[in-house]
N, CA, C and O atoms as CSV, one atom per row, in Angstrom:
chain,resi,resn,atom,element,x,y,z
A,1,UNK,N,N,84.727,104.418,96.615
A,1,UNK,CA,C,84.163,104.272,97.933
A,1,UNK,C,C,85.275,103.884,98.912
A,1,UNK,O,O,86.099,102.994,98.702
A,2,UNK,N,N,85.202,104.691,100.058
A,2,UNK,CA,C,86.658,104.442,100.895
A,2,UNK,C,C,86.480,103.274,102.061
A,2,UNK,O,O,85.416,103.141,102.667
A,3,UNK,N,N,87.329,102.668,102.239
A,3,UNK,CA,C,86.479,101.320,103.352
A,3,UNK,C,C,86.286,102.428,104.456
A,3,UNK,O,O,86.837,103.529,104.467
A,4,UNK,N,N,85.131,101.777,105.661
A,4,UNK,CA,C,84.843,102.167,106.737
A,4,UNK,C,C,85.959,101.572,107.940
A,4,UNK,O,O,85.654,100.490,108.442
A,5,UNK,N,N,86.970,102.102,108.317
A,5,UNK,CA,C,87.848,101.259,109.252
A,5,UNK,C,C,87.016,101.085,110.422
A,5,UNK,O,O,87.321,100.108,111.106
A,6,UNK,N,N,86.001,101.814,110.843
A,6,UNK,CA,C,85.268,101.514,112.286
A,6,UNK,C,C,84.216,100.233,112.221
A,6,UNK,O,O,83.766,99.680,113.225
A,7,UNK,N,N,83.913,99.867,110.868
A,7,UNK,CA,C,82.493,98.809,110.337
A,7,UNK,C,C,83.576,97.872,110.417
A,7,UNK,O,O,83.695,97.403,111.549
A,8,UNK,N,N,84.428,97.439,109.549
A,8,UNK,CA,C,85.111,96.504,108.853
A,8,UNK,C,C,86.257,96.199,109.163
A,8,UNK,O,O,86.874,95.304,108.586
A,9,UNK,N,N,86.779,96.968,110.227
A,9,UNK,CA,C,88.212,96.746,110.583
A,9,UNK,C,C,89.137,95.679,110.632
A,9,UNK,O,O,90.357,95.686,110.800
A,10,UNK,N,N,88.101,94.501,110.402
A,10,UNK,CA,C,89.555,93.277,110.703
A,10,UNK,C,C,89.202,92.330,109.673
A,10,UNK,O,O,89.724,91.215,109.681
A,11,UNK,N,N,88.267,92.701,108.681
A,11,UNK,CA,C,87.985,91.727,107.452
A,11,UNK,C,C,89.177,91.891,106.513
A,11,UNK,O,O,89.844,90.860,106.422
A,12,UNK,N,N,89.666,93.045,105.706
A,12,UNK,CA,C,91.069,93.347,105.270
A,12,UNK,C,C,92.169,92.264,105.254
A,12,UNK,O,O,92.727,91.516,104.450
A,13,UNK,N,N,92.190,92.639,106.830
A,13,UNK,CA,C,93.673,92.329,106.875
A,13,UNK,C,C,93.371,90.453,107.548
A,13,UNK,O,O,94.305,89.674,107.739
A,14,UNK,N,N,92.553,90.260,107.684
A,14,UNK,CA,C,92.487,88.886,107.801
A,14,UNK,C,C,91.930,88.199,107.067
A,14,UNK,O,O,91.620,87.087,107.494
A,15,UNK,N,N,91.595,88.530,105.775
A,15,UNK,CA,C,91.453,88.000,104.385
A,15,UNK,C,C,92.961,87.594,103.727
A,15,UNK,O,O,93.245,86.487,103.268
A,16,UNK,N,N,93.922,88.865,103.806
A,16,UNK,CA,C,95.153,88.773,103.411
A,16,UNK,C,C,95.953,87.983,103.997
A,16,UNK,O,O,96.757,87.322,103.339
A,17,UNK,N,N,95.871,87.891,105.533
A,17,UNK,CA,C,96.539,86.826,106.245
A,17,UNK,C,C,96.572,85.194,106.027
A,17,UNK,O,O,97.467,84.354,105.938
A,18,UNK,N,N,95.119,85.178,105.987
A,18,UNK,CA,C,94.597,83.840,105.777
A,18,UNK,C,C,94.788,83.421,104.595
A,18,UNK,O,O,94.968,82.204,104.576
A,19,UNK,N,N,94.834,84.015,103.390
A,19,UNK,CA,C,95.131,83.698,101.961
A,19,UNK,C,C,97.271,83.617,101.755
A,19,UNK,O,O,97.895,83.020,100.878
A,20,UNK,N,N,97.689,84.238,102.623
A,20,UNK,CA,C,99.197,84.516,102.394
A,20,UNK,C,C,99.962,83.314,103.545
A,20,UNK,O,O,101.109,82.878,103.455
A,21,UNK,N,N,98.795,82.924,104.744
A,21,UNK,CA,C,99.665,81.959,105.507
A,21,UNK,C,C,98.845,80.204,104.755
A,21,UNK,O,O,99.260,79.045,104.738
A,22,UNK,N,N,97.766,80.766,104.324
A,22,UNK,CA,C,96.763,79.403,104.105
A,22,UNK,C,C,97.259,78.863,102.723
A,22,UNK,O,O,97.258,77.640,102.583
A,23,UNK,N,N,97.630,79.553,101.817
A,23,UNK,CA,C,97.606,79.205,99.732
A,23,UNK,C,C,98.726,77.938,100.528
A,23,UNK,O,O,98.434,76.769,100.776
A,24,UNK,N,N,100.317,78.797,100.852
A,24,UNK,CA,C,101.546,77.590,101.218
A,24,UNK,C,C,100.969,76.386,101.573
A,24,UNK,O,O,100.740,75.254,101.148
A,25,UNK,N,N,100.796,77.286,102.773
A,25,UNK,CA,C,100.399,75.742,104.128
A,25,UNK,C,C,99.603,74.633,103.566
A,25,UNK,O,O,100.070,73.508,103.743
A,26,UNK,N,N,98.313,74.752,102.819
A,26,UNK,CA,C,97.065,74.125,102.339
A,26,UNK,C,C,97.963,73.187,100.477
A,26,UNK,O,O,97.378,72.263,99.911
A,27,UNK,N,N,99.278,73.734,99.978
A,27,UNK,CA,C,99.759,73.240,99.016
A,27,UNK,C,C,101.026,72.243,99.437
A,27,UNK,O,O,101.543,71.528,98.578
A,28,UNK,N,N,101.445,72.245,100.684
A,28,UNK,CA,C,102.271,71.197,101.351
A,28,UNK,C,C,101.535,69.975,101.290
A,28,UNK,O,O,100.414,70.041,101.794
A,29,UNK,N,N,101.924,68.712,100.730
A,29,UNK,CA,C,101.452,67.873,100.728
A,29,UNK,C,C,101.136,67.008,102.143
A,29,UNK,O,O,102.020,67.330,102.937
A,30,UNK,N,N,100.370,66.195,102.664
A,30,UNK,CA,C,100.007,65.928,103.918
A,30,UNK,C,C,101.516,65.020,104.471
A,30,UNK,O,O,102.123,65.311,105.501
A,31,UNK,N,N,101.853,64.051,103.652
A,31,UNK,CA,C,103.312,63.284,104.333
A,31,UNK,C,C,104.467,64.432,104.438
A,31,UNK,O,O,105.578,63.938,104.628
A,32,UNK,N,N,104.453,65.589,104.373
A,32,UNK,CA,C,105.347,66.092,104.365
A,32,UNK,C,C,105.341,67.496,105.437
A,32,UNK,O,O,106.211,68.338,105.658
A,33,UNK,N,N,103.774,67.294,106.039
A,33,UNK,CA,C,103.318,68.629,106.719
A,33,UNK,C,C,104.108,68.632,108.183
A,33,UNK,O,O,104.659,67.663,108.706
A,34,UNK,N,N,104.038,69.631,108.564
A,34,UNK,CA,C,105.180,69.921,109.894
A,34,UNK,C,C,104.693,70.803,110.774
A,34,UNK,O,O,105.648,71.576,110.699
A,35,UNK,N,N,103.958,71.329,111.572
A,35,UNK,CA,C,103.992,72.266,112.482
A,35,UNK,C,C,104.908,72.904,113.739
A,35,UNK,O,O,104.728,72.609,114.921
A,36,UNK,N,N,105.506,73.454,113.448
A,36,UNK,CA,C,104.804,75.296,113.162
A,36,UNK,C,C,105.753,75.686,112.182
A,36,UNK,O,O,105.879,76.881,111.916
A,37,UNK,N,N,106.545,74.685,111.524
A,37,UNK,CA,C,106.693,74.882,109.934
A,37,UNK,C,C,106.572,75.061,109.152
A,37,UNK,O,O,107.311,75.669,108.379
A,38,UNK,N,N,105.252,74.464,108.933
A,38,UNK,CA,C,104.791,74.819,107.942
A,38,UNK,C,C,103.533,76.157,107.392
A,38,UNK,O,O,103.037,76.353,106.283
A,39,UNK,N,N,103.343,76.871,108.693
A,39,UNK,CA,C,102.869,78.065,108.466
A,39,UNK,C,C,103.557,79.315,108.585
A,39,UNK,O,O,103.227,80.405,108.117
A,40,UNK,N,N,104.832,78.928,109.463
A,40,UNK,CA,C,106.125,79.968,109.196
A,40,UNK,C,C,106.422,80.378,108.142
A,40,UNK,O,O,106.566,79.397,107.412
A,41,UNK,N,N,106.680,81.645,107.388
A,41,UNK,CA,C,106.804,82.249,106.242
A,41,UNK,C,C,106.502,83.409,106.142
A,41,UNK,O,O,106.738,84.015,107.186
A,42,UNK,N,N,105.909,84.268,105.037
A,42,UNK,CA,C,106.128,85.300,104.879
A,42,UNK,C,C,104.630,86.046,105.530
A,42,UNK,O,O,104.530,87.062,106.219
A,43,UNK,N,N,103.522,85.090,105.006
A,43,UNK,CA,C,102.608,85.169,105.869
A,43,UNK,C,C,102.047,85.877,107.210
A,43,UNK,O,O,101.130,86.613,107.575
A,44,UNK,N,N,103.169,85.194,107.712
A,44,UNK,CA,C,103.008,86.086,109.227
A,44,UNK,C,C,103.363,86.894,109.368
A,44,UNK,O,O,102.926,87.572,110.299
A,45,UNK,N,N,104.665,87.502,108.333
A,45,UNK,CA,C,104.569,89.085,108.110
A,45,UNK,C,C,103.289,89.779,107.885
A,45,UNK,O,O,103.028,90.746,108.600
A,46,UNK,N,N,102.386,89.364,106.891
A,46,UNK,CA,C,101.412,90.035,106.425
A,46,UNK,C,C,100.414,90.269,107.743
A,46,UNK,O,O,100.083,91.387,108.138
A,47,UNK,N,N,100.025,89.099,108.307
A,47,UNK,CA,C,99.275,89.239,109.875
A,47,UNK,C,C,99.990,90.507,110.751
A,47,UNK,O,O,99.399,91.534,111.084
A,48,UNK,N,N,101.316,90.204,111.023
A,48,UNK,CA,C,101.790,90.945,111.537
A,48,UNK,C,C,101.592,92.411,111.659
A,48,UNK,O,O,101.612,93.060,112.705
A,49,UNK,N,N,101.345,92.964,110.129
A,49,UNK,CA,C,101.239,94.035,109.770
A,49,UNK,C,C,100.049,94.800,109.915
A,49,UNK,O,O,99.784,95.971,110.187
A,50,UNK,N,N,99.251,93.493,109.577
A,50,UNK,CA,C,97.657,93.182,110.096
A,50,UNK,C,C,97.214,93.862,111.224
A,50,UNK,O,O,96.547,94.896,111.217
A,51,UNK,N,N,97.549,93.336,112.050
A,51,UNK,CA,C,97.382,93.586,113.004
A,51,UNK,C,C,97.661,94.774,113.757
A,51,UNK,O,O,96.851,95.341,114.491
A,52,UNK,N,N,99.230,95.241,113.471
A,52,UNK,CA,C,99.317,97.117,113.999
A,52,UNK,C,C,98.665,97.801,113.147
A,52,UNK,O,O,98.320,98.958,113.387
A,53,UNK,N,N,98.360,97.095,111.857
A,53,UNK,CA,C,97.036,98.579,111.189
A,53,UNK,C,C,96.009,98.353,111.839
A,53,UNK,O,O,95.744,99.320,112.554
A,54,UNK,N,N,94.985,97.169,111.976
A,54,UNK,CA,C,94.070,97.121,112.858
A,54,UNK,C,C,93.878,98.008,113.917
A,54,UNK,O,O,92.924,98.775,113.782
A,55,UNK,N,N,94.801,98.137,115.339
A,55,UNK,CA,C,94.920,98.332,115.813
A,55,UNK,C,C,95.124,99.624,115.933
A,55,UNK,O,O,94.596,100.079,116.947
A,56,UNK,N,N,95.757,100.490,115.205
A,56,UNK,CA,C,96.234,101.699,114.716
A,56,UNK,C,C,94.986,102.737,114.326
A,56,UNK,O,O,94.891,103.926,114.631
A,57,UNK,N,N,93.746,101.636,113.295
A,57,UNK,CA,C,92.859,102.564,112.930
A,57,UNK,C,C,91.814,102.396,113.376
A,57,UNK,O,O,91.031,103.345,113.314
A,58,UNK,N,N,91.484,101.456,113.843
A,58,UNK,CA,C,90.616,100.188,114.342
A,58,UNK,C,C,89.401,100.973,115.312
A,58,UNK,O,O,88.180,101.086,115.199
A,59,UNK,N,N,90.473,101.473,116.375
A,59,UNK,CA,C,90.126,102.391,117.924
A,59,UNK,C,C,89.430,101.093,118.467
A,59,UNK,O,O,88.498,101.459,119.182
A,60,UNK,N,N,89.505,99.758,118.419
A,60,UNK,CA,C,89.301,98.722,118.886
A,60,UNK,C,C,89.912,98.477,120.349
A,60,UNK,O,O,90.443,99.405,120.958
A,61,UNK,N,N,89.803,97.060,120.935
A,61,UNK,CA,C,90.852,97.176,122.188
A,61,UNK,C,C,92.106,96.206,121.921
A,61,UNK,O,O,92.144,95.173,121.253
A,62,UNK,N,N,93.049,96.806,122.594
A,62,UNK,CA,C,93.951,95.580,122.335
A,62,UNK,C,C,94.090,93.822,122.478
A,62,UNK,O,O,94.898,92.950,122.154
A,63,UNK,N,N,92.794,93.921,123.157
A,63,UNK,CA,C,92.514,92.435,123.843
A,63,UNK,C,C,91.891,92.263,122.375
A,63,UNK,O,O,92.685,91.736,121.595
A,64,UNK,N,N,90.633,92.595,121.824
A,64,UNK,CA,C,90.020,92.635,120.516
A,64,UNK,C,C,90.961,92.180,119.763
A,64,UNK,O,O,90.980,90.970,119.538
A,65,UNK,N,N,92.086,93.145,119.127
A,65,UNK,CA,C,92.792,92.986,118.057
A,65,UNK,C,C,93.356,91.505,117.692
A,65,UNK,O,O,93.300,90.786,116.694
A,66,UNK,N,N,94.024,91.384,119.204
A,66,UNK,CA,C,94.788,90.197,119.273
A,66,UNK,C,C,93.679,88.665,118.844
A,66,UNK,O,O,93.833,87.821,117.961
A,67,UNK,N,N,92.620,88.809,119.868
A,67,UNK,CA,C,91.754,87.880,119.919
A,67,UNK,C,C,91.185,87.634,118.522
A,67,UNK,O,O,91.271,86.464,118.151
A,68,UNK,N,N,90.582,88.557,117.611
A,68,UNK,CA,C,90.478,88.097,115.821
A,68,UNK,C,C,91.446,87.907,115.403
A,68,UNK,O,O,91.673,86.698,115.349
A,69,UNK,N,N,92.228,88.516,115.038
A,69,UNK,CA,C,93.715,88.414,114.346
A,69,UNK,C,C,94.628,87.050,114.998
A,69,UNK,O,O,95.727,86.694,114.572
A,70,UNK,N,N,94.050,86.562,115.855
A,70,UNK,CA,C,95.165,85.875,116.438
A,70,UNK,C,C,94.888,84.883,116.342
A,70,UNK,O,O,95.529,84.016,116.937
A,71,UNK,N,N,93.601,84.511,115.397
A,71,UNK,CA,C,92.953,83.317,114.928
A,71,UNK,C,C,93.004,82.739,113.953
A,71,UNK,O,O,92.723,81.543,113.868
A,72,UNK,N,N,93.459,83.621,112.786
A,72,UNK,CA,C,94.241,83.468,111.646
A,72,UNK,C,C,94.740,81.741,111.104
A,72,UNK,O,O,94.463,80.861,110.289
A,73,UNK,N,N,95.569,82.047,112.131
A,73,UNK,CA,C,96.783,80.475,111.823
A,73,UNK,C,C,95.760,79.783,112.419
A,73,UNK,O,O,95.224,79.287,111.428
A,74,UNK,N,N,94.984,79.330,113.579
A,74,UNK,CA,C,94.636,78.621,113.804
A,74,UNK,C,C,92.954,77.978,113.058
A,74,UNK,O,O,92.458,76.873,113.277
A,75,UNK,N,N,92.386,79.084,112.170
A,75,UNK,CA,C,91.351,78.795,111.202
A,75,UNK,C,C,92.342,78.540,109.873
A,75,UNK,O,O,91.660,77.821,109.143
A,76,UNK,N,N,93.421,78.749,109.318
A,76,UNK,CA,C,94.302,78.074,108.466
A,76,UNK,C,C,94.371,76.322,108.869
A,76,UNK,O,O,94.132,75.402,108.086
A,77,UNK,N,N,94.712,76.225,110.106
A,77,UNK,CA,C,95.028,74.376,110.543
A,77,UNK,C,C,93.472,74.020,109.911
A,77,UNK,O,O,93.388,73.354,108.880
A,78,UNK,N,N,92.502,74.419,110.472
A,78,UNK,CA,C,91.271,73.720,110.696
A,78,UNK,C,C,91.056,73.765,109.083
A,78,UNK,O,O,91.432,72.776,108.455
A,79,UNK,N,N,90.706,74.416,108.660
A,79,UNK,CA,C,90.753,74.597,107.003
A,79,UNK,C,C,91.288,73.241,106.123
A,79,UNK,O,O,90.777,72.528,105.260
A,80,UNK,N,N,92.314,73.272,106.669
A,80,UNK,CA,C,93.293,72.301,106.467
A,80,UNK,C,C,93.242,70.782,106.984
A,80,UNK,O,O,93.857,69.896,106.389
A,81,UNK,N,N,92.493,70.546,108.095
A,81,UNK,CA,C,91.820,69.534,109.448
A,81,UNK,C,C,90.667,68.904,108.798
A,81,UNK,O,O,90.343,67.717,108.831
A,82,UNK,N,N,90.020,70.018,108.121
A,82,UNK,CA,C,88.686,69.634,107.409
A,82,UNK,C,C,88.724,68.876,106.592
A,82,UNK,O,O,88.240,67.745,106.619
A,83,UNK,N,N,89.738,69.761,105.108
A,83,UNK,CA,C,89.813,69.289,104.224
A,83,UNK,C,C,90.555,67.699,103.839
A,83,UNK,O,O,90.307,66.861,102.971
A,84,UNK,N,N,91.541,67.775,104.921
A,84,UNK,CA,C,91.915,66.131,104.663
A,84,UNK,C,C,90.906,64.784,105.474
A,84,UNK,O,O,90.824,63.631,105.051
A,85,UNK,N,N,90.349,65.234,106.483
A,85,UNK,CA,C,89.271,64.207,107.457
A,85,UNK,C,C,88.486,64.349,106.381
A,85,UNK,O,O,88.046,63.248,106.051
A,86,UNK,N,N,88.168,65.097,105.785
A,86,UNK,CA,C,86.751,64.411,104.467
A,86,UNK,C,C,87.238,63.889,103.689
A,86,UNK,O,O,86.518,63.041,103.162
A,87,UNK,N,N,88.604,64.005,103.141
A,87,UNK,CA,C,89.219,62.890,102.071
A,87,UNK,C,C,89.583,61.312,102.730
A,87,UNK,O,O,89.473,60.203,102.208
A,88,UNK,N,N,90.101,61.757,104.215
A,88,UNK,CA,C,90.611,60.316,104.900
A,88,UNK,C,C,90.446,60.477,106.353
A,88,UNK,O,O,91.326,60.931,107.085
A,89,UNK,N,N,89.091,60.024,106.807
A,89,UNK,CA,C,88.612,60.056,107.890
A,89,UNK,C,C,90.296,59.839,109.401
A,89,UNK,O,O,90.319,60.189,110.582
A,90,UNK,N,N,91.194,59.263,108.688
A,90,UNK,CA,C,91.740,58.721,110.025
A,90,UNK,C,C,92.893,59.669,110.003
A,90,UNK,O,O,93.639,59.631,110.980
A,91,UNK,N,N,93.148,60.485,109.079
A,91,UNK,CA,C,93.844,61.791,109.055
A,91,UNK,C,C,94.100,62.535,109.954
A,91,UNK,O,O,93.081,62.871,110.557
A,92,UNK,N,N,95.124,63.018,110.387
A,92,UNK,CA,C,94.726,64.009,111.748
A,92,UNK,C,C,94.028,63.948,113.102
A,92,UNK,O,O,93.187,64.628,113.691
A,93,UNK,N,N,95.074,62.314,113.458
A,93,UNK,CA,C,94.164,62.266,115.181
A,93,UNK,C,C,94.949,63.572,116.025
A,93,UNK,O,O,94.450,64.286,116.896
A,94,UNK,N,N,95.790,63.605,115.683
A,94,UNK,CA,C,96.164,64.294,116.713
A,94,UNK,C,C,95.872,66.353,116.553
A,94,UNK,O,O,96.386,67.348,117.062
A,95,UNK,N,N,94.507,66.012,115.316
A,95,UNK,CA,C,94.287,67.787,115.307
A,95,UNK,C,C,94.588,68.511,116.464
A,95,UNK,O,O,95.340,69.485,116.464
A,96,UNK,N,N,93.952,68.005,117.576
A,96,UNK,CA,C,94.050,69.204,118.714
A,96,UNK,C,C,95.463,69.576,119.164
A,96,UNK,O,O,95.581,70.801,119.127
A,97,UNK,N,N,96.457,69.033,119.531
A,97,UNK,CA,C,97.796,69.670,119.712
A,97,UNK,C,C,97.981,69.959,118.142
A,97,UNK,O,O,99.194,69.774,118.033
A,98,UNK,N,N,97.574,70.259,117.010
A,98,UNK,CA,C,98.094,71.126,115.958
A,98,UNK,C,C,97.009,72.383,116.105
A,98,UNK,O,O,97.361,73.496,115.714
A,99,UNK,N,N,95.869,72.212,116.597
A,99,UNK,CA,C,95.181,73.157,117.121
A,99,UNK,C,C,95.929,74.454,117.942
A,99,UNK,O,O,95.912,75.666,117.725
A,100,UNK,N,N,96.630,73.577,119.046
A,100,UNK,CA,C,97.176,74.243,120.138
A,100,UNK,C,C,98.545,74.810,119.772
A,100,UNK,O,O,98.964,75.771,120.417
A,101,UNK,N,N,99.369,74.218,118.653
A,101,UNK,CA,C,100.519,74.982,117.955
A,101,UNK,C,C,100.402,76.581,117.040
A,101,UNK,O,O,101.064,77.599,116.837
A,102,UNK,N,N,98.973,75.907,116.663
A,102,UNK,CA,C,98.320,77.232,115.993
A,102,UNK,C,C,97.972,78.342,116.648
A,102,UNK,O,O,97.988,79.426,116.066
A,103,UNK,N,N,97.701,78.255,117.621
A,103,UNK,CA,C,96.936,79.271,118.728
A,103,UNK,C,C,98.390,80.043,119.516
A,103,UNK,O,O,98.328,81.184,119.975
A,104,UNK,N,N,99.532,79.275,119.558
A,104,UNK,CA,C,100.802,79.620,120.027
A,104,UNK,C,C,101.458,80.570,118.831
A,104,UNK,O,O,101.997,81.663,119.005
A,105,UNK,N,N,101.311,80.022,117.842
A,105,UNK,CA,C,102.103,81.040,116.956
A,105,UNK,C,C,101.186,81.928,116.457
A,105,UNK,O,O,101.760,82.954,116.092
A,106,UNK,N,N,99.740,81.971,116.252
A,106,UNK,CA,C,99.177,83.061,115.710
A,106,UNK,C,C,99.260,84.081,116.657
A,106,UNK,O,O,99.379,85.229,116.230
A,107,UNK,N,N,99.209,83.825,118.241
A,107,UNK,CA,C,99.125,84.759,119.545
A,107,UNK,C,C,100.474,85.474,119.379
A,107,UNK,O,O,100.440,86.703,119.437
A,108,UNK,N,N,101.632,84.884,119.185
A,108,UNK,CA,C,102.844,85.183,119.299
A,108,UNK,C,C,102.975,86.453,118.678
A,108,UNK,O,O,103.399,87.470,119.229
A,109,UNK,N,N,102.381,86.286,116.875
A,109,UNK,CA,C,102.641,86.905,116.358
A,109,UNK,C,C,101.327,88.620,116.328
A,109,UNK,O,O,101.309,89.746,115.831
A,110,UNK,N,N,100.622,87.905,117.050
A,110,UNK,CA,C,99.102,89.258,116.823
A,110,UNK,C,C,100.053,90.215,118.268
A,110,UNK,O,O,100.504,91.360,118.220
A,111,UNK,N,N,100.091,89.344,119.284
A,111,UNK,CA,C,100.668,90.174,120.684
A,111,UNK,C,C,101.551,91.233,119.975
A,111,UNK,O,O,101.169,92.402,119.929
A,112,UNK,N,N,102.402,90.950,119.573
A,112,UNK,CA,C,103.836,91.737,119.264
A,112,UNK,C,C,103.208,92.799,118.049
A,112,UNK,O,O,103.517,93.988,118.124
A,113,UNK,N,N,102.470,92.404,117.123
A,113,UNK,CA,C,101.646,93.874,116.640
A,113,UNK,C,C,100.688,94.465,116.954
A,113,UNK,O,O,100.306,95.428,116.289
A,114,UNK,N,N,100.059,94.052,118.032
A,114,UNK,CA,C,98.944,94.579,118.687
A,114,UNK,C,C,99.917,95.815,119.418
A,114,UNK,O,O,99.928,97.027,119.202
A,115,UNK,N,N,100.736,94.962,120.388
A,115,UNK,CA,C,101.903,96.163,121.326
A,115,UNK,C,C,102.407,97.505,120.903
A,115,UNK,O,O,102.384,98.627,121.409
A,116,UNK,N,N,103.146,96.688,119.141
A,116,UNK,CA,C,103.397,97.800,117.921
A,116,UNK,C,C,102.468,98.994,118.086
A,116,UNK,O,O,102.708,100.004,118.747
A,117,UNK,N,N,101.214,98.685,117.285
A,117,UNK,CA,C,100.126,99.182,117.325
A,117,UNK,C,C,99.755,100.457,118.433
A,117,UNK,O,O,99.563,101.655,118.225
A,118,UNK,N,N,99.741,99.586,119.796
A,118,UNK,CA,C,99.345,100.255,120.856
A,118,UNK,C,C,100.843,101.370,120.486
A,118,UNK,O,O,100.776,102.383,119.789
A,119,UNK,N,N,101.725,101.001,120.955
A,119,UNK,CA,C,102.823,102.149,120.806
A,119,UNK,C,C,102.803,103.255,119.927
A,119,UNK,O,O,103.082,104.406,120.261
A,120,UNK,N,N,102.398,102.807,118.560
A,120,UNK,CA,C,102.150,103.587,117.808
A,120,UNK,C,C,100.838,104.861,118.119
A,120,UNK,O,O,100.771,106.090,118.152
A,121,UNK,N,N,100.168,104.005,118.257
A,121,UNK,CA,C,99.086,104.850,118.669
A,121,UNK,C,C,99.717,106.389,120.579
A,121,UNK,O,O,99.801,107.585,120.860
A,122,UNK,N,N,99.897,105.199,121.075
A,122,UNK,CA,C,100.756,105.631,122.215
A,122,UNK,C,C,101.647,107.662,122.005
A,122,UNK,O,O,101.420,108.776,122.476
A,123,UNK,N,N,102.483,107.144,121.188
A,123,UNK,CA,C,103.349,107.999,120.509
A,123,UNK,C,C,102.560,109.550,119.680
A,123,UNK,O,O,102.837,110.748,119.611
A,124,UNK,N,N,101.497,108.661,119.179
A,124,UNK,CA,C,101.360,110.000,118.114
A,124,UNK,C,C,99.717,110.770,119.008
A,124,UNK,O,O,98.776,111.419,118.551
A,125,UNK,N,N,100.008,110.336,120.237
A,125,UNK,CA,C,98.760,110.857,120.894
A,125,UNK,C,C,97.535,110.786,121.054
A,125,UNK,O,O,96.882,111.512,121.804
A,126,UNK,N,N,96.980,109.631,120.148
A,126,UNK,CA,C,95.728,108.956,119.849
A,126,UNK,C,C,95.452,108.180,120.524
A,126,UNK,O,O,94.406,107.717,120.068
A,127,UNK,N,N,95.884,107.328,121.984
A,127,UNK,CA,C,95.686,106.439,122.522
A,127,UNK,C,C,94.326,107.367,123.679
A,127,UNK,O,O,94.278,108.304,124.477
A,128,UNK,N,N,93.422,106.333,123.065
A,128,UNK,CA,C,92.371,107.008,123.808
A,128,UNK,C,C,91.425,105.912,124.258
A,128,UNK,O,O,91.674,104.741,123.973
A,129,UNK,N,N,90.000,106.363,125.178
A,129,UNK,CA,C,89.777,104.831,125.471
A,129,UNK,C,C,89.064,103.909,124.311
A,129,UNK,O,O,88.095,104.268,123.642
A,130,UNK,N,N,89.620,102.878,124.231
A,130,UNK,CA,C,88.718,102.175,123.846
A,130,UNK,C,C,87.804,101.794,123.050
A,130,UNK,O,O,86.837,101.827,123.812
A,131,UNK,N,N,87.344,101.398,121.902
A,131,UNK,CA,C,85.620,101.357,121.532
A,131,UNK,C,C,85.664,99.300,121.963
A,131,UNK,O,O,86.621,98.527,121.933
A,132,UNK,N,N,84.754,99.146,122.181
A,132,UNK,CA,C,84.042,97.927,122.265
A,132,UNK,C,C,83.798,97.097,120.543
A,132,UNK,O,O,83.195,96.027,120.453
């Protein structure tokens, strides 16, 4: 059975993202955690990639692509936000600026393959309008 890229388009590759930036990040021990260190890695290649296929097969919009995909790192922190505030309530006052580090580097990295993407598409003549 072949996936549907028009149904499912961004479950894929943001399963893979989230498992390739989240396994590291979520196995760093908490005295030792660092942002935007500690989700830097190979990871964001995989998003990266994520994201110009998305985009590529998607026929999504580029605002779309970016906006799921670009949430990635920042549902990795929270994941991560959760899991230690239920072990130690006083954990993580300062979630929201690690919130806001997350949202900087996942954008960083969805923009620049979304663009890919668009170009690609651009190039081989498929840039057409839009689906919602």
């Amino acid at each position: 059975m072949a996936l549907d890229w028009q149904r499912y388009w961004w479950q894929p590759g943001f399963v893979v993202a989230l498992l390739s930036i989240g396994v590291p990040y979520w196995l760093i021990p908490y005295s030792k955690l660092n942002l935007p260190d500690g989700v830097l890695g190979i990871g964001l290649a995989f998003l990266f990639v994520a994201t110009v296929l998305a985009r590529i097969y998607s026929g999504r919009s580029l605002f779309r692509v970016i906006a799921v995909l670009g949430s990635v790192v920042p549902a990795v922190v929270m994941l991560r936000v959760a899991a230690d505030v239920a072990r130690d309530p006083t954990s993580h006052n300062l979630w929201p600026f690690e919130l806001v580090i997350a949202l900087i580097v996942g954008a960083a990295v969805t923009v620049g393959g979304a663009l890919l993407g668009s170009a690609g598409l651009w190039l081989s003549g498929r840039a057409a309008t839009p689906r919602k």
